[in-house]
C-alpha positions, 0 to 999 in steps of 0.5 A: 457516481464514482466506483473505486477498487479497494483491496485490503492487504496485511501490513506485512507486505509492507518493507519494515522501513517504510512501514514506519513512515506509512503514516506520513504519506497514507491519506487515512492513516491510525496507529495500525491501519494506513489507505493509500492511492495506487495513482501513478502521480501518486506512486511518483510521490510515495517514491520521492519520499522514499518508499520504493517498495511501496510504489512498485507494490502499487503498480502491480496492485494497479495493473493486475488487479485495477485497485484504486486504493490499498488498506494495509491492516495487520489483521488482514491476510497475506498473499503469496503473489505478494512479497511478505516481509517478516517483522 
């Protein structure tokens, strides 16, 4: 059995830009709701694809908090150990 860490995360901490092309690149993705892999080849992929403050959110996602995967609601709420962005 595979145990994985998510952390739900508003979707204002995600740059406005890159908000936009979300869709494009979550694994799950609706209208508001998009699930990414915090994975390192991952992240190499997200920033290929132009979402640089994505990729350097997720590795602190990884790295302090061990998370596997990031669900960014807009209903869910903010941090201020994370950048928020006003959009």
């Amino acid at each position: 059995m595979e145990i994985t860490k998510l952390i739900t995360l508003s979707t204002a901490h995600l740059h406005p830009l890159e908000a936009e092309k979300i869709d494009e690149f979550a694994y799950v993705s609706n209208k508001e709701c998009a699930l990414v892999n915090t994975a390192p080849e991952m992240r190499d992929f997200y920033y290929q694809g132009g979402l640089v403050c994505l990729t350097e959110l997720l590795k602190v996602l990884q790295e302090k908090y061990q998370a596997d995967y990031v669900l960014f609601d807009p209903d869910a709420n903010t941090t201020d150990e994370l950048k928020v962005y006003d959009w």
